[in-house]
DODREN-94972 format. One line per field, with one value per residue (C-alpha): residue in one letter; x, z, y. Coordinates in Angstrom, 2 decimals. Layout:
REM residues N
drenke = A; ...
xx = X; ...
zz = Z; ...
yy = Y; ...
REM end
This chain:
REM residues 303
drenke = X; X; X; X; X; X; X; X; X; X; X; X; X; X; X; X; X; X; X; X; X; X; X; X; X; X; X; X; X; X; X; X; X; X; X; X; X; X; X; X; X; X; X; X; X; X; X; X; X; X; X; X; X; X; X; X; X; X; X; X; X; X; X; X; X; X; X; X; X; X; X; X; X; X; X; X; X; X; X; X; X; X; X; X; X; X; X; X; X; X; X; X; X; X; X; X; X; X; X; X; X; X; X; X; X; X; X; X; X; X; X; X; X; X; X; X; X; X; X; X; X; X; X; X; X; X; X; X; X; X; X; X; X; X; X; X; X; X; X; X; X; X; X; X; X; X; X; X; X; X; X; X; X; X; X; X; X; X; X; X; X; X; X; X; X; X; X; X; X; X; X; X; X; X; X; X; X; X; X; X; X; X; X; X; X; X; X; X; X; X; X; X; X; X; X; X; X; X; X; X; X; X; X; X; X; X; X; X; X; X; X; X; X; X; X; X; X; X; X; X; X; X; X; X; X; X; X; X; X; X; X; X; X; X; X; X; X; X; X; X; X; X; X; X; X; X; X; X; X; X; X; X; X; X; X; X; X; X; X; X; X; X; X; X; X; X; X; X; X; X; X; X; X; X; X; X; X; X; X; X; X; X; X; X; X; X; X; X; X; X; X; X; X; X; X; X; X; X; X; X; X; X; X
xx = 0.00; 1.47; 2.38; -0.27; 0.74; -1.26; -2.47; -4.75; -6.48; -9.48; -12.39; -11.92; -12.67; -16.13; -16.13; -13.13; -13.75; -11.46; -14.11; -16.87; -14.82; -15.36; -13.26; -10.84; -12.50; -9.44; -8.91; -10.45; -10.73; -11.46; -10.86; -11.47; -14.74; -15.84; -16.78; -14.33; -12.02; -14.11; -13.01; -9.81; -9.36; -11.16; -8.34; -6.11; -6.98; -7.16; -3.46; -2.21; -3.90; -2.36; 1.04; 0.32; -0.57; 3.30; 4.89; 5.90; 4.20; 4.87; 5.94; 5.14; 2.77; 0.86; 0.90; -0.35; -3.47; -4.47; -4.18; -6.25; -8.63; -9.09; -9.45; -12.40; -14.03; -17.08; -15.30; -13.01; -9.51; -7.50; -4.08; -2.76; -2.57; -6.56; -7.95; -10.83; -9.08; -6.61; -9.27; -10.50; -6.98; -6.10; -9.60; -8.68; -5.30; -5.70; -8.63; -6.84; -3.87; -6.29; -7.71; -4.22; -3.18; -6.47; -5.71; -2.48; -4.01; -1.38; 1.71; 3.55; 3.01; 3.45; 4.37; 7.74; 8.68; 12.04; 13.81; 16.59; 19.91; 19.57; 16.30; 15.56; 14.39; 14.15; 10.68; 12.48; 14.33; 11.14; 10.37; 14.02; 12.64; 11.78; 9.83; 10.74; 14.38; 14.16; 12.04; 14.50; 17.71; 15.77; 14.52; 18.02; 18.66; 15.99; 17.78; 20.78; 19.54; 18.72; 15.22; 15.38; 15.74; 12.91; 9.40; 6.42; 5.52; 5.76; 3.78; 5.51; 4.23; 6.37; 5.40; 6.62; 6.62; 6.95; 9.82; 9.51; 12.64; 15.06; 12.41; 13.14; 10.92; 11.51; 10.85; 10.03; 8.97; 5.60; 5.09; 3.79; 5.39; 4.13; 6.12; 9.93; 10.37; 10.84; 14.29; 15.50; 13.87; 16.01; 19.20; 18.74; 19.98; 24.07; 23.82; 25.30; 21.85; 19.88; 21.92; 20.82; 20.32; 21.95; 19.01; 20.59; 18.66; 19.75; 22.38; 20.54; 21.03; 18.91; 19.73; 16.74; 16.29; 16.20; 14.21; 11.21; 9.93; 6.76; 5.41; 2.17; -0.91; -2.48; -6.09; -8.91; -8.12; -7.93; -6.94; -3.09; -2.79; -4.09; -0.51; 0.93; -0.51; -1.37; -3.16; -2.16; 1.31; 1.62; 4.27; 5.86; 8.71; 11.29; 12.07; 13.68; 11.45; 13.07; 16.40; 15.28; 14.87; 11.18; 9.18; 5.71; 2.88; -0.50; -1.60; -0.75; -1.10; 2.12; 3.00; 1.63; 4.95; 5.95; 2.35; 1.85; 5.38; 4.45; 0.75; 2.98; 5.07; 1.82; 0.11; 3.25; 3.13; 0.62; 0.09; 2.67; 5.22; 4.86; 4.08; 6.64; 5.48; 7.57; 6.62; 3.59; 1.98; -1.29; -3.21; -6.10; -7.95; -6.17; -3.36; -1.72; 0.85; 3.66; 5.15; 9.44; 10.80; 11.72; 13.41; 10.01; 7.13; 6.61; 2.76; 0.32; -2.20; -4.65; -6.34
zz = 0.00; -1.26; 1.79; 2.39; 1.26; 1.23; -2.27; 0.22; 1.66; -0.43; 2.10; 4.49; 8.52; 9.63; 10.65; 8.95; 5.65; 4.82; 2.23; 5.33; 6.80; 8.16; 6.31; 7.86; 8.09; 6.86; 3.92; 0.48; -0.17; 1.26; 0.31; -3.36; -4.73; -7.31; -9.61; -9.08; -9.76; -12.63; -14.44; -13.78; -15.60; -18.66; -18.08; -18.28; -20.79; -22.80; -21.81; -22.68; -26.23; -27.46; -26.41; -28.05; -31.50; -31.29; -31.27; -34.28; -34.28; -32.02; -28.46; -26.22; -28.66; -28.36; -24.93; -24.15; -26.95; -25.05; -21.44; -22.25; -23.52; -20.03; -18.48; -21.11; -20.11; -17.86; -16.34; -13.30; -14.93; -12.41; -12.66; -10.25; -13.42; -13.06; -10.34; -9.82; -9.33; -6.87; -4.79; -4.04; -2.97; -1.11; 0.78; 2.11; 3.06; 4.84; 6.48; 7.87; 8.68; 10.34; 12.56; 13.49; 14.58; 16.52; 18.42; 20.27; 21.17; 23.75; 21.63; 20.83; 16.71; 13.88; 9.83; 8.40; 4.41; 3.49; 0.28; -0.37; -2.75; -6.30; -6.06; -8.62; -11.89; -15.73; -17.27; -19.89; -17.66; -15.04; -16.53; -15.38; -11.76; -9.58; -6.62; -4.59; -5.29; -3.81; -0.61; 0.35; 0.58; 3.28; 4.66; 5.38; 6.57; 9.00; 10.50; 10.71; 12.56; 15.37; 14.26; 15.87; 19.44; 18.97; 19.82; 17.94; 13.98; 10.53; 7.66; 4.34; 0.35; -2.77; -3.94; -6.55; -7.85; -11.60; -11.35; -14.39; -13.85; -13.53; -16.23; -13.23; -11.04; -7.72; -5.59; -1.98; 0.91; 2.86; 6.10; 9.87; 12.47; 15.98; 19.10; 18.81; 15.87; 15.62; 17.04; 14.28; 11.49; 13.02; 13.56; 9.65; 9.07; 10.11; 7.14; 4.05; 1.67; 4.30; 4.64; 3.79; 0.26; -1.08; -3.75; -6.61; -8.68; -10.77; -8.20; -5.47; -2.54; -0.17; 2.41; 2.54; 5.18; 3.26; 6.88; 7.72; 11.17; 12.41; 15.97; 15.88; 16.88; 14.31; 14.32; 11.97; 11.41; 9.02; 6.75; 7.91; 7.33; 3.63; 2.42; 3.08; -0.43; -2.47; -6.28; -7.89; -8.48; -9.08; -10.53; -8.38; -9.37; -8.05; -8.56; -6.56; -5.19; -2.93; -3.42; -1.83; -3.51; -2.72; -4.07; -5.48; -3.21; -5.67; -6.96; -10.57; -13.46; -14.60; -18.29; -21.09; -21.90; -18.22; -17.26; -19.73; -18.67; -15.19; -16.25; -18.23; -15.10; -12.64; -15.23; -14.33; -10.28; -7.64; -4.44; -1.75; -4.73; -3.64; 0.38; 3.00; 6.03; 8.95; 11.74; 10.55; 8.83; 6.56; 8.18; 7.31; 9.57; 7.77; 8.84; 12.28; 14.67; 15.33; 18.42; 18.74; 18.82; 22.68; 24.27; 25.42; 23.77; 20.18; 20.40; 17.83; 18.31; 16.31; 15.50
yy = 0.00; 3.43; 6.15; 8.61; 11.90; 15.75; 14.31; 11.85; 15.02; 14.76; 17.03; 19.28; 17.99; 19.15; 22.88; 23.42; 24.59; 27.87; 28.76; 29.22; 31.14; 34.67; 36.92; 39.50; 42.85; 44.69; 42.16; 43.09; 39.05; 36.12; 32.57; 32.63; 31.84; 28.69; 31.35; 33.58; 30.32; 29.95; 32.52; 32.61; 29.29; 31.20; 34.02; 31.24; 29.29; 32.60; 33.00; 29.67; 30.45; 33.96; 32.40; 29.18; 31.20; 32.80; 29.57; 26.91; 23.74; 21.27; 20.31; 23.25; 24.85; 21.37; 21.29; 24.43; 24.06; 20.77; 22.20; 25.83; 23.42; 21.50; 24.72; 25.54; 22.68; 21.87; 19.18; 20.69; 19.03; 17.52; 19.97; 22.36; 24.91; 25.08; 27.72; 25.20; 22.32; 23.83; 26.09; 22.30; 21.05; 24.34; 24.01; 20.62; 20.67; 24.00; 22.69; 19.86; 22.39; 24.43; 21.29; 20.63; 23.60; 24.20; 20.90; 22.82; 26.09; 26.80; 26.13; 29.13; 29.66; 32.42; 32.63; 32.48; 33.09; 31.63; 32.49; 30.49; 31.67; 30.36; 30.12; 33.05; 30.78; 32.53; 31.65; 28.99; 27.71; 26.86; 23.47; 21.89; 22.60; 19.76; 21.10; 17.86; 18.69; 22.14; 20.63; 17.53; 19.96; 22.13; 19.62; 18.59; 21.91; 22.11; 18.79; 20.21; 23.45; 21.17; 20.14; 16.59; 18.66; 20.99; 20.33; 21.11; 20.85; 22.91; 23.20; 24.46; 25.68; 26.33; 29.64; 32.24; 35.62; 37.14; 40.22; 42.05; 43.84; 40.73; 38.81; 36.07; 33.82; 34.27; 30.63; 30.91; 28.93; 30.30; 27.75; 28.12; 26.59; 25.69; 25.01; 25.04; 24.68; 28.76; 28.69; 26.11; 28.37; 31.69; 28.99; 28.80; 32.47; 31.26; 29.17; 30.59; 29.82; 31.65; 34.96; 38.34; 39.38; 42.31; 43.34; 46.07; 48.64; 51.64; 52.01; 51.79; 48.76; 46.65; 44.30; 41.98; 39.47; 35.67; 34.06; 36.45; 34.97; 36.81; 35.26; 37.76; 36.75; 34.46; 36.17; 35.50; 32.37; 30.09; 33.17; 33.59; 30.16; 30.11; 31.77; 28.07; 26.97; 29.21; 28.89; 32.45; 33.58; 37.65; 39.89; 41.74; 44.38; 45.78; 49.52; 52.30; 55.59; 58.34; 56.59; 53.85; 50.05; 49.10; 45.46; 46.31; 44.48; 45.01; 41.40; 42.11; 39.32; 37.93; 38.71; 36.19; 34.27; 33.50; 33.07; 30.09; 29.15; 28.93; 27.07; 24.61; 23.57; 23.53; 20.99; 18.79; 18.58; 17.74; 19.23; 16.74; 17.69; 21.53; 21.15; 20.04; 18.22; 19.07; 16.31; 16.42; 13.14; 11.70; 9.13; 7.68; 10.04; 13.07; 14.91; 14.46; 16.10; 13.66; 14.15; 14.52; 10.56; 10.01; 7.06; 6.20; 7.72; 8.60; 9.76; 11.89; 14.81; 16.57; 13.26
REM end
């Protein structure tokens, strides 16, 4: 029998459906809708198309005809490329993240974003990218950080950005972590991957942080949570303003050529190839807390 995996997490638990949510007063969305998802796989599929027509004949041309056709279709297509298809994923695994989490109420928690060096991908070159082989390596990291003496779990998403100024994908980590697990994410920042950026434009320099650990209340939940996996990837540019260098933060659409890029690569992956469990496992009752290996005890929670 195969190893369950977040591919298994088919429904969310009872009462823990991120799309029932309440949304965040000060947020101008909420977990997305099935129509708005809806027509973002027309959007899409749209894309995919006017991309498709610039190219000769043939392999990618072909590949991105038959995929804006599945997001045409009635049918929600199982790929991570279609909004619909991955609203349903997102809603489950969160759900079950969310159920977790809620288990451990007193467990010290927050959000982290990790960007890791030579991570920053050109559109052409995004289909030679394994997600799994980006995951194992800080995985390993994690373990060397002291992982194995911490307490508590994690809960990790592959996620990217568009910059229109570098023409480069930019590959990051979103996760939350529970417990102590926090001091092995900071213990990350002595390793040489994990060390301040120095980010240049038109002469002008910033030292960006690569391990952004926030420990702030986690209110209005599930939302802060819903960053872990997310279904849309933006541009986001970099440009300077009073001398200073400074990352747009509006959710615009990628450009057509790296958009269909990006679709192309979704189409190929599921969701366990872009999440990283961090003592954290599938059972057949969904996901679980597994508690740090002892001499004695080895135990689960949030079952």
């Amino acid at each position: 029998m195969s190893q369950r995996s977040t591919e298994s997490l088919i429904k969310c638990p009872r009462g823990y459906d991120p799309a029932k949510a309440h949304k965040p007063s000060d947020m101008k969305r909420g977990f997305e809708t099935a129509i708005y998802a809806q027509d973002e796989d027309y959007v899409r599929s749209c894309v995919l198309r006017r991309v498709a027509r610039e190219l000769p004949k043939g392999g990618e041309r072909s590949a991105m005809e038959r995929l804006a056709a599945d997001l045409d279709g009635n049918t929600v297509p199982a790929t991570l490329a279609s909004s619909r298809y991955m609203r349903e994923r997102r809603k489950a695994v969160i759900g079950h993240l969310w159920r977790v989490m809620d288990a451990v109420p007193t467990m010290p928690r927050g959000t982290v974003t990790v960007m890791v060096r030579g991570w920053e991908i050109p559109p052409d070159d995004l289909h030679l990218i394994d997600p799994r082989r980006l995951l194992e390596p800080y995985r390993a990291d994690l373990n060397r950080c002291g992982l194995a003496r911490a307490d508590g779990f994690a809960f990790f998403g592959l996620h990217g950005e568009f910059n229109s100024s570098t023409k480069m994908f930019d590959l990051h980590l979103h996760g939350v972590h529970v417990g102590g697990v926090e001091d092995v994410l900071r213990a990350l920042r002595k390793r040489p991957k994990y060390q301040p950026a120095i980010i240049e434009c038109q002469g002008a320099r910033k030292t960006v942080n690569r391990v952004k650990v926030s420990t702030r209340p986690m209110k209005d939940m599930p939302h802060p949570i819903t960053y872990t996996l997310q279904s849309w990837w933006p541009r986001r540019d970099t440009f300077v303003a009073g001398g200073k260098v400074k990352r747009s933060k509006g959710r615009k659409r990628i450009p057509d050529f790296p958009h269909a890029m990006w679709l192309l690569w979704m189409d190929r992956w599921t969701v366990s190839d872009l999440t990283l469990l961090v003592r954290m496992r599938v059972t057949k009752r969904g996901l679980v807390h597994v508690e740090r290996r002892t001499r004695t005890l080895r135990r689960t929670a949030g079952i």
